[in-house]
N, C-alpha and C positions, 0 to 999 in steps of 0.2 A: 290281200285286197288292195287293188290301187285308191291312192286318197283321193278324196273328189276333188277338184279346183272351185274357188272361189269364181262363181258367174259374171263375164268381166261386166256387166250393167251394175252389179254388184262392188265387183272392185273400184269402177268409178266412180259409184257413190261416195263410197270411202277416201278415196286418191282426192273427189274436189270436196269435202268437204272438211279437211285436212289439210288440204293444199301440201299435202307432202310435209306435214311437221306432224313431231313424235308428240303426241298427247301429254307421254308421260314427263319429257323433258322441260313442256310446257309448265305443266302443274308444277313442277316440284320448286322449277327454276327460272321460269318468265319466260324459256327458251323460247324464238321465235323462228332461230333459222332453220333452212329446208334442210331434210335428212336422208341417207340412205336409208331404205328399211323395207320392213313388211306387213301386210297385212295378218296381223296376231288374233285368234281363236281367243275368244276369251274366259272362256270353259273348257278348252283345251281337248275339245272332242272338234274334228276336222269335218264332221261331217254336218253342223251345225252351223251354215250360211248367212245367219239371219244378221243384217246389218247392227241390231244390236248387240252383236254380239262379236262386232267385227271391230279393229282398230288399228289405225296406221300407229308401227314403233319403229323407231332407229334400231337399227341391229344390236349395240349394246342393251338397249331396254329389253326387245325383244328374247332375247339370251336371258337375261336376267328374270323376267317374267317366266319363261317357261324350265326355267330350272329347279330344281329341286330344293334350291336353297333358299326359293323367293318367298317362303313364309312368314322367314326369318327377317327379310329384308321388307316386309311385310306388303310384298304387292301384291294386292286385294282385287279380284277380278271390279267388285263394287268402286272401289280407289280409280282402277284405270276409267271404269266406265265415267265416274264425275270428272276426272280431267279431260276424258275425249268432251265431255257434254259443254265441259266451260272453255276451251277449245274453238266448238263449233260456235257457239255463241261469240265467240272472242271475231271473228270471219263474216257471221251474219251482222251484226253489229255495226259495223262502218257500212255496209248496203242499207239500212232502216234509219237512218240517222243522218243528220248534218254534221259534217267539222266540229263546227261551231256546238252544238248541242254534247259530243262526246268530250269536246276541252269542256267544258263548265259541266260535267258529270264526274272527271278525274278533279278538277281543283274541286267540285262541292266533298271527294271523300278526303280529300288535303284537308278542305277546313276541318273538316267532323272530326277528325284522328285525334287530335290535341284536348279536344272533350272529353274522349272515354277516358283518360290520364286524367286533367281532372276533377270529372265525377270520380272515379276511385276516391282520390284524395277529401273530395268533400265528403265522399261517405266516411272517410275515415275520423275526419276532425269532430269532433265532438261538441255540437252547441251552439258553435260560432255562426254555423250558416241558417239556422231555426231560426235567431234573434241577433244577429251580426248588424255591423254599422250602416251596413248594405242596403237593410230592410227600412234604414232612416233617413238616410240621404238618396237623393233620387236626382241628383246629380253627375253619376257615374255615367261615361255614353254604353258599356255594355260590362257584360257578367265578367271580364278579364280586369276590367281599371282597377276594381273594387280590391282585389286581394291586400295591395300596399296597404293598405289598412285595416282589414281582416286577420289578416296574416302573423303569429304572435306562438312562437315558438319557442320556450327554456329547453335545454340540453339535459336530457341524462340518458342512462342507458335503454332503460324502458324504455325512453321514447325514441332511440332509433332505430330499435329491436320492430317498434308500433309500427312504424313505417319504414323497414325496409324494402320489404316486397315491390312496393312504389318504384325504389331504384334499383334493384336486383332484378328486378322478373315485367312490371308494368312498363318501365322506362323501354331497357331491350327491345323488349315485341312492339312498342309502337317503333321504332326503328326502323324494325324489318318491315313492317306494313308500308310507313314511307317510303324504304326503298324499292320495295315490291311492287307499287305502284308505278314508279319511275320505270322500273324496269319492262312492265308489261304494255303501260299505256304512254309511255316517256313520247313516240314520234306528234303526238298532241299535243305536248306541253315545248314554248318555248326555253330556252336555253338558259333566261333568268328563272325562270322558276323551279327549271332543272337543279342550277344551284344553289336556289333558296333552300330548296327541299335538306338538298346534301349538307350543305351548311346547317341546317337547322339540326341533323343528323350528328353531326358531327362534335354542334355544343351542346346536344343530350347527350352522348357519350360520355364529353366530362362531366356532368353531373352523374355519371353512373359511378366514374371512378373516385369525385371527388365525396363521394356521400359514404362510399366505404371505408374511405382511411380519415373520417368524422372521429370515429370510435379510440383508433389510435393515436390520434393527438390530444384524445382527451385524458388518455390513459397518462400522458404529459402533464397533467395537471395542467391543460392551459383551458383559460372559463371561453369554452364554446356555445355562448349562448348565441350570439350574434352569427357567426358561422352558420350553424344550427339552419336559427329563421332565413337566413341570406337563400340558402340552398332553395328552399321554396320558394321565395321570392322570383327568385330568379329564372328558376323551370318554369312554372307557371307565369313569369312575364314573356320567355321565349317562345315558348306552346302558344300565349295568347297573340303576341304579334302577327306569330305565321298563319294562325287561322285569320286574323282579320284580311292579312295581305291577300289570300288566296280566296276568301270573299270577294275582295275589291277587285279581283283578277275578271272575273266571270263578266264574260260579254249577254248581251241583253240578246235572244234569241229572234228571230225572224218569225 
């Protein structure tokens, strides 16, 4: 039995609202450039046209998808359908919208990033922020100044056992979220804040590295109390700056 062809009113819906990039490339990787490729079944029954069920992929992806080994690789017909959806939204988006309104929706999640890290952290600290110095001086211009004084950390091993997650696993992933931003929404953002972002990236990283070998200098017998509290100090005064700056970024909307 001949396979049916995709109805080309059909296929063009897909082709523009794609613009010729692989969904999958998109999601995984920010990919934005155009692709060779096809229009993939995504229930892998041919004779099933219905647009949602249709999706533009680059020939690797497309290969990949319909192989036998894609379970493993875990590409989820559910998976492709949410990167085609975020995708299409990524295309309609600059049509509903001004310039001006999508820069100050990318710098408002720049500022937000630097919070979830830490609210972590203040979930973690125990007391300090109930009844801290915080809640008595009203002095402070916002929730970042306050730590230099909050902030009060002795060295042992339980305590860096408490919080290492923070630099092992919380620090990382906001990383990748900054960069993932740049990557996706980067032709918005000019070229300082570009490198504010990567810079900011880049001395989280050494706090990633310098919080693991904490442990074995202390195994040194050297009194790391000071060390210790600096570490925090210091991520949360970097975290705090870049959100303020990427506040102060945001233009006043028309």
């Amino acid at each position: 039995m001949q396979r049916p062809s995709v109805p080309k009113s059909t296929q063009t819906e897909i082709l523009t609202n794609s613009k010729r990039r692989c969904c999958i490339c998109f999601g995984l990787n920010g990919d934005l450039d155009v692709k060779k490729g096809q229009i993939a079944h995504l229930d892998h029954n041919p004779q099933n046209n219905s647009p949602n069920n249709l999706a533009f992929l680059c020939l690797d992806h497309h290969d990949e998808y319909d192989s036998k080994s894609s379970q493993t690789k875990s590409l989820l017909d559910t998976e492709v359908k949410r990167y085609r959806q975020d995708l299409y939204h990524y295309w309609e988006t600059p049509q509903r919208s001004l310039p001006t309104d999508i820069e100050n929706d990318v710098l408002q999640k720049l500022s937000l990033l630097p919070h979830s890290w830490k609210n972590e952290y203040m979930a973690i600290y125990p007391g300090h922020f109930a009844k801290g110095t915080y809640t008595e001086n009203n002095s402070y211009a916002d929730v970042w100044e306050m730590f230099n004084d909050v902030v009060s950390h002795s060295y042992s091993e339980s305590e860096w056992e408490k919080y290492l997650a923070l630099f092992a696993s919380s620090l990382p992933t906001l990383i990748e979220k900054l960069e993932r931003i740049v990557l996706i929404w980067g032709e918005y953002l000019d070229d300082h804040t570009k490198h504010l972002v990567f810079k900011l990236c880049s001395r989280l990283e050494t706090q990633v590295r310098t919080y693991s070998v904490i442990i074995i200098l202390s195994r040194r017998d050297m009194n790391m109390d000071t060390m210790f509290n600096q570490q925090f100090i210091d991520t949360l005064k970097m975290l705090g700056e870049f959100s303020i700056t990427m506040d102060k970024q945001r233009k006043p909307t028309i």
